[in-house]
C-alpha positions as CSV (number, residue, x, y, z in Angstrom):
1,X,-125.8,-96.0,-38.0
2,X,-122.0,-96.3,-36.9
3,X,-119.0,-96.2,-38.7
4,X,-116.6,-99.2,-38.3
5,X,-114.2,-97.3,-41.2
6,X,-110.7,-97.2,-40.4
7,X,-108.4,-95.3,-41.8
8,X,-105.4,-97.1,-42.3
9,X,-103.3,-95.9,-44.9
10,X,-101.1,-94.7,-43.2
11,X,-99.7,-98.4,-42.3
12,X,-99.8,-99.4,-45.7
13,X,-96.8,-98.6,-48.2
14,X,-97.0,-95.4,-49.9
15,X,-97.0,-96.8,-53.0
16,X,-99.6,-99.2,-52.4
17,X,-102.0,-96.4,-51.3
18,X,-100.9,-94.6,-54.7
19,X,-101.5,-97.4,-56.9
20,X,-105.1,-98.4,-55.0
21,X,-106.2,-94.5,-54.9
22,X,-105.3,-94.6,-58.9
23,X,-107.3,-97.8,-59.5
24,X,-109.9,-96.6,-57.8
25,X,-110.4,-93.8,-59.9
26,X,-110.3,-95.7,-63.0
27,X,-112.9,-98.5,-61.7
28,X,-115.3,-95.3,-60.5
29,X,-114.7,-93.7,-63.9
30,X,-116.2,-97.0,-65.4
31,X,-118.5,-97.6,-62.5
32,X,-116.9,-100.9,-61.6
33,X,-116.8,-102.1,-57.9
34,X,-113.2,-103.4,-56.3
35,X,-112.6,-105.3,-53.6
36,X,-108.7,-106.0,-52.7
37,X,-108.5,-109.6,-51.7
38,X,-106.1,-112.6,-51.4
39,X,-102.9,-112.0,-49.2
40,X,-102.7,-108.3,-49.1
41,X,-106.4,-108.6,-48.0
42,X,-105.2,-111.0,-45.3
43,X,-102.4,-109.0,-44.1
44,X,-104.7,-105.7,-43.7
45,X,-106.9,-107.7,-41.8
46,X,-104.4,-109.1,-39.3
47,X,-101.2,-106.9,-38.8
48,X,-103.4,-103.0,-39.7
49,X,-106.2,-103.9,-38.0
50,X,-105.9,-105.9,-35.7
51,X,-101.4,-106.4,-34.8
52,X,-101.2,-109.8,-35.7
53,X,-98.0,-110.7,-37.6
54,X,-98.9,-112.3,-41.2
55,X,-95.6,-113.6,-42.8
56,X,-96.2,-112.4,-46.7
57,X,-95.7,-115.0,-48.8
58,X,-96.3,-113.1,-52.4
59,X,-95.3,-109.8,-53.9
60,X,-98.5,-109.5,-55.9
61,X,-101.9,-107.7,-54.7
62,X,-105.3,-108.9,-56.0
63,X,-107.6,-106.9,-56.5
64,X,-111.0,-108.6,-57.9
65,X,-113.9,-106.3,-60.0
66,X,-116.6,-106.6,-60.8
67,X,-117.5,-106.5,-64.8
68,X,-120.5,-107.6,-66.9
69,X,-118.5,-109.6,-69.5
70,X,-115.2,-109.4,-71.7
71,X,-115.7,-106.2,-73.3
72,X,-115.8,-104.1,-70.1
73,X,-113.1,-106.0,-68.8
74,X,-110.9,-104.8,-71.5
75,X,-111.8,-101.1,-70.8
76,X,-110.6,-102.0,-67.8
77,X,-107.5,-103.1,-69.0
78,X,-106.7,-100.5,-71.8
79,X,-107.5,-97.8,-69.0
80,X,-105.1,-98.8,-66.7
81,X,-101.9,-98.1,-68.8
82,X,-104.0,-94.9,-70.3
83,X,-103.8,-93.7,-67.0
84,X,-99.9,-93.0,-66.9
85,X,-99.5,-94.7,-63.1
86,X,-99.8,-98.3,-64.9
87,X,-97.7,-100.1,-66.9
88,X,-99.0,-103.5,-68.6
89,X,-97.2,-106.4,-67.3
90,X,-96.4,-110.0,-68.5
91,X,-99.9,-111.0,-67.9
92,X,-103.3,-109.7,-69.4
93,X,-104.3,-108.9,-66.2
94,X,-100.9,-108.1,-64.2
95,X,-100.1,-104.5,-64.2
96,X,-97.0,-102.9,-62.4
97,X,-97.4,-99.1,-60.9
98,X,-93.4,-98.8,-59.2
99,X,-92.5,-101.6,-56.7
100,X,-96.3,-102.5,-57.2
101,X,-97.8,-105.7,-58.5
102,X,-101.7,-105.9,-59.3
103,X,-103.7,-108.5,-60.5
104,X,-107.0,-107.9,-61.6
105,X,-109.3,-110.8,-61.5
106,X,-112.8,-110.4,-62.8
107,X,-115.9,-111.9,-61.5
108,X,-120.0,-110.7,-61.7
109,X,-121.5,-111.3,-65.3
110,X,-118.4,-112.7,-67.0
111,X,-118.4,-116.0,-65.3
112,X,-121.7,-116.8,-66.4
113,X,-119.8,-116.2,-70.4
C-alpha cells in the first residue's frame, strides 16, 4: 500500500498546528474521530497542497466529530477548557486557543436524537 500523507504543517500557522495537535489529543483521549472541514479544509486543499490561492473569507476553523449523542458531546466540550490550551467562547461549541477560532460541529449518532 502507498502513502499519499503529507506533511504539511509546516505551511500552516503555528498556532493552528498547536491548537489541532491539542484537539487531537482530547478527541483520541475520548475516542472521538475529527475531521477539519469548511474553509480551512478548503484552503489546505488548494494553496498547501496543491498552490492555488484561496482568498479566506472567515477567521473560524471547523472542525466536525464524531459523537454518539448529547452527553459525549459535552465531554467534549468540558474537556476542551480542562485542557488549559482552550478557552470557552461565546458559543457552546466555539472555543478560542490564542489567535485561534474552533468550531466544533457534531455529527454520527446525535443527528438521529
Amino acid at each position: 500500500m502507498t502513502s499519499i500523507s503529507r506533511d504539511i504543517s509546516n505551511k500552516l500557522s503555528p498556532f493552528l498546528v498547536t491548537a489541532l495537535r491539542e484537539l487531537k489529543k482530547i478527541t483520541d483521549g475520548l475516542n472521538l474521530d475529527l475531521f477539519i472541514m469548511g474553509a480551512t479544509a478548503r484552503d489546505i486543499l488548494f494553496e498547501h497542497l496543491n498552490g492555488i490561492p484561496a482568498p479566506r473569507m472567515t477567521r473560524d476553523v471547523d472542525i466536525a466529530v464524531c459523537v454518539a449523542g448529547w452527553e459525549e458531546f459535552r465531554r467534549l466540550t468540558d474537556a476542551m477548557p480542562a485542557s488549559g490550551v482552550f478557552l470557552q467562547g461565546d458559543r457552546d461549541q466555539r472555543f478560542v486557543s490564542g489567535d485561534i477560532i474552533l468550531d466544533i460541529i457534531p455529527f454520527g449518532g446525535i443527528s438521529g436524537r
